[in-house]
C-alpha positions in Angstrom: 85.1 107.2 100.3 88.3 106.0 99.3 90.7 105.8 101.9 94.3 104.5 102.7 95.5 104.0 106.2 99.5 103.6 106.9 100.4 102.5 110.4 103.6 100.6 112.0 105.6 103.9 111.9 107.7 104.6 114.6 112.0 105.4 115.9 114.3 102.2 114.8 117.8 102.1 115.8 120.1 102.1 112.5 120.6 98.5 111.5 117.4 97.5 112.7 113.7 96.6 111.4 110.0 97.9 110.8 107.4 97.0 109.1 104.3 99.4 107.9 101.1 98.6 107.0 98.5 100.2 104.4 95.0 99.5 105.2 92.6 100.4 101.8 88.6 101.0 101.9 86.4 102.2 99.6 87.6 101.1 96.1 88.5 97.3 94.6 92.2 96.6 96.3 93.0 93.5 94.7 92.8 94.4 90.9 95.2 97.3 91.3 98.9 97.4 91.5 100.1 99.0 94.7 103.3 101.0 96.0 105.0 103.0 98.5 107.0 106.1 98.3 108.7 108.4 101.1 109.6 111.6 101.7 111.2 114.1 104.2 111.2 118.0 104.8 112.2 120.2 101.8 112.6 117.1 99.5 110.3 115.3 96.7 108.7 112.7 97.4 110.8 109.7 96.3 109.7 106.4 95.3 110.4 103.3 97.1 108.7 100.1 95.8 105.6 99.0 93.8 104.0 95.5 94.0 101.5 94.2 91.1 97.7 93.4 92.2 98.6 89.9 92.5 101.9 90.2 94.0 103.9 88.4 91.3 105.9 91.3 90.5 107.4 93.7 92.4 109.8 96.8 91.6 112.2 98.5 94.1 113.5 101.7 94.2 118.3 100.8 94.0 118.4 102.5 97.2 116.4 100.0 98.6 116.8 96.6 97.2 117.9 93.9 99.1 116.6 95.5 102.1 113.0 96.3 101.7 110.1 94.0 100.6 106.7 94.6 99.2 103.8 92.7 99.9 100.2 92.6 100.2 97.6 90.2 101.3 94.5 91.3 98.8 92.0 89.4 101.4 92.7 91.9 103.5 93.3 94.8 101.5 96.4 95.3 102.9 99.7 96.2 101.7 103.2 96.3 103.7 106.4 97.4 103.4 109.2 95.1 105.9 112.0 97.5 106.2 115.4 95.6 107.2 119.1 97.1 107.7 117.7 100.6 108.1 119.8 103.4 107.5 119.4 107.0 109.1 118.5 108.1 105.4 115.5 106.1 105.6 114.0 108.6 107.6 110.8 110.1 106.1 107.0 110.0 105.9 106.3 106.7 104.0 103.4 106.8 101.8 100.8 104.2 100.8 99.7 104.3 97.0 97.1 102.6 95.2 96.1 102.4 91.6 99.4 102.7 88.7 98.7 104.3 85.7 101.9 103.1 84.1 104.2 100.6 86.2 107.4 101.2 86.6 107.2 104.4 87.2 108.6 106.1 89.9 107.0 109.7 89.4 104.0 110.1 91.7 102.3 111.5 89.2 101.5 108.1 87.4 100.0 106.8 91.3 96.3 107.2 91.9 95.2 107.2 95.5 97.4 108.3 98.3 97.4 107.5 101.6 98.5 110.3 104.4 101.5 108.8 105.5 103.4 107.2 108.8 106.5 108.8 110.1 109.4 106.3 109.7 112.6 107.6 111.8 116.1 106.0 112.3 118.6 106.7 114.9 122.0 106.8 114.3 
């Protein structure tokens, strides 16, 4: 029943902007801390940022602050991810996550539910 549903995926142009979507059903969205991690072919999946259920704090991956924000609008179970100053090595599958057992981790591990991902590609 529990289901997490990325969209906003799509080919960006290095330098330029995206912003995905997470769309969660089938468990309480606004109690739980939230995050978002990526990953490409032959590589680990690699955290990217991590938002508390009420959006007061957020944590970000170094390779991505300053240019990525977190953010979710609990009224609509939603959480995004606005991706600015995108580099070709921010190409990967980014990944919805719901549910932290310990925040501030980055393993994927300590994530609950997972999403099946949206394919995030920059051109060079």
């Amino acid at each position: 029943q529990v289901q997490l549903v990325e969209s906003g995926g799509g080919l960006v142009q290095a330098g330029g902007s995206l912003r995905i979507s997470c769309a969660a059903s089938g468990l309480t969205f606004s109690n739980r801390h939230m995050g978002w991690f990526r990953q490409t072919p032959g590589k680990e999946r690699e955290f990217v940022a991590a938002i508390t259920w009420s959006g007061v704090n957020t944590y970000y991956a170094d390779s991505v602050k300053g240019r990525f924000t977190i953010s979710r609008v609990n009224v609509k179970n939603t959480g995004y991810l606005q991706m600015n100053s995108l580099k070709p090595e921010d190409t990967a599958v980014y990944y919805c996550t719901v549910g932290v057992k310990r925040w501030g981790s980055q393993l994927p591990d300590d994530y609950v539910y997972w999403g099946q991902g949206t394919q995030v590609t920059v051109s060079s």
